[in-house]
C-alpha positions in Angstrom: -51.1 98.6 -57.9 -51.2 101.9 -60.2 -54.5 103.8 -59.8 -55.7 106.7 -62.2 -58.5 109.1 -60.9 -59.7 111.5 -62.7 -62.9 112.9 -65.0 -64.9 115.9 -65.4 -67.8 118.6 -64.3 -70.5 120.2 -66.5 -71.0 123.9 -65.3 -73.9 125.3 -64.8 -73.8 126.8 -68.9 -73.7 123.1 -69.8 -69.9 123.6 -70.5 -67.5 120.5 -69.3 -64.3 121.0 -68.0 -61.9 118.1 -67.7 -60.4 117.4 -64.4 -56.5 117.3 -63.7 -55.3 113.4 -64.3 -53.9 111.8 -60.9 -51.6 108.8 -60.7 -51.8 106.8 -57.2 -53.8 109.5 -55.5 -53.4 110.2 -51.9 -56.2 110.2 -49.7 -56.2 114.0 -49.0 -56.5 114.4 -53.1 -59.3 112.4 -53.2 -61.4 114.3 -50.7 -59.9 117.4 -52.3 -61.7 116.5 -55.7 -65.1 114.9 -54.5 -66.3 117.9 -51.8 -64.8 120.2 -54.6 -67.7 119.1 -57.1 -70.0 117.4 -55.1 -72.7 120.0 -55.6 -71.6 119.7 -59.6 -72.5 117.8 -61.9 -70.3 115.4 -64.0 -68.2 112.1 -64.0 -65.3 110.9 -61.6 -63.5 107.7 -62.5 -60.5 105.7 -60.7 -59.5 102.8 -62.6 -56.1 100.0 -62.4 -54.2 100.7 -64.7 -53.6 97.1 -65.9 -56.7 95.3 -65.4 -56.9 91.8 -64.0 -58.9 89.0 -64.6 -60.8 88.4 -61.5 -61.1 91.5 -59.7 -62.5 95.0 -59.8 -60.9 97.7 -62.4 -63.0 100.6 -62.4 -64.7 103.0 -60.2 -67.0 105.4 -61.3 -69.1 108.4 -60.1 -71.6 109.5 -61.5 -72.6 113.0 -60.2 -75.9 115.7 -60.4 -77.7 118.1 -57.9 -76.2 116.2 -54.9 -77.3 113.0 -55.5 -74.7 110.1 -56.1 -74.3 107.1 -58.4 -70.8 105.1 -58.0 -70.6 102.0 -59.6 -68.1 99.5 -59.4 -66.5 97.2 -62.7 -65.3 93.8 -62.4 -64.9 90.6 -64.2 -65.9 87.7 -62.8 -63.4 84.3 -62.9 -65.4 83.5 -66.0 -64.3 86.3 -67.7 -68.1 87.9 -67.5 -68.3 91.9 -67.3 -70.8 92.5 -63.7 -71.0 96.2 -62.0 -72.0 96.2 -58.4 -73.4 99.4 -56.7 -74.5 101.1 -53.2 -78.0 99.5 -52.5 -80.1 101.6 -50.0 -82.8 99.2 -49.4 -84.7 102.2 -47.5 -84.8 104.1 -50.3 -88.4 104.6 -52.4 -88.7 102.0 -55.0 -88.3 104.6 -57.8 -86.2 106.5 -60.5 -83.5 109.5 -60.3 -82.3 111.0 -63.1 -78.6 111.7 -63.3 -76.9 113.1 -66.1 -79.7 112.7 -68.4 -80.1 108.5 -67.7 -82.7 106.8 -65.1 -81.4 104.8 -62.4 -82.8 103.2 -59.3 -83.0 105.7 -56.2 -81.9 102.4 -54.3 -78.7 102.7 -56.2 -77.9 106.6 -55.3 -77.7 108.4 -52.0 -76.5 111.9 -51.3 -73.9 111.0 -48.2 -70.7 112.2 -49.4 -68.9 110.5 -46.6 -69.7 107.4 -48.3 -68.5 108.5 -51.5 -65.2 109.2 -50.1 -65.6 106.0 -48.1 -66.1 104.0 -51.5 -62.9 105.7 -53.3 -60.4 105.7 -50.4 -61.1 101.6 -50.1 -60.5 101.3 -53.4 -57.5 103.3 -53.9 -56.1 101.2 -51.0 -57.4 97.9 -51.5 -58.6 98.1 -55.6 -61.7 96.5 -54.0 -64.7 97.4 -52.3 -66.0 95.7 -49.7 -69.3 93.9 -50.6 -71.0 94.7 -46.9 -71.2 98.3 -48.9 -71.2 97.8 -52.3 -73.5 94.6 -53.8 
């Protein structure tokens, strides 16, 4: 299973600079690159490289001011497109603004453990397990 993480981080001038590409990354890479930008702001994405029918094919991190959005692509055995994300059901009922876009606070925390959590399980597995993700 070929995995390809990779993406980019807006400076504080607005400017975006595009992350180095990495095939199959190793665990120690992937906590390299999230603590390195998680006070950034920007866009992280691991994805299969040949999708499957059936089963998750994209990662995505969504990234400002500390606060964290990771959603997670799959189709369905239908062929249906459905994105599952962290649901904090503690959080307040209301909206956080990352990268410009609303999104549910429910949907974002700011525990970078769980961010590397998310991506490590899905570099190993190409899944994540639904007890964290829903």
């Amino acid at each position: 299973m070929s995995m390809i993480f990779g993406g980019y981080i807006v400076d504080s001038s607005g400017a975006r600079h595009q992350l180095k590409v990495v095939e199959d990354p190793e665990e120690f890479v992937i906590r390299d690159v999230l603590s390195s930008i998680s006070e950034c702001s920007g866009v992280i994405t691991m994805r299969h490289e040949l999708e499957c029918e059936g089963q998750p094919y994209e990662l995505v991190l969504y990234l400002e001011s500390g606060n964290f959005l990771v959603m997670l692509s799959e189709y369905d055995r239908d062929g249906e497109h459905g994105v599952r994300t962290l649901t904090d059901l503690n959080s307040q009922n209301e909206l956080v603004s990352i990268l410009g876009e609303m999104y549910p606070a429910r949907a974002v925390t700011r525990d970078v453990e769980l961010v590397y959590t998310v991506f490590i399980e899905f570099a190993r597995t190409g899944n994540v397990s639904a007890d964290i993700m829903a």
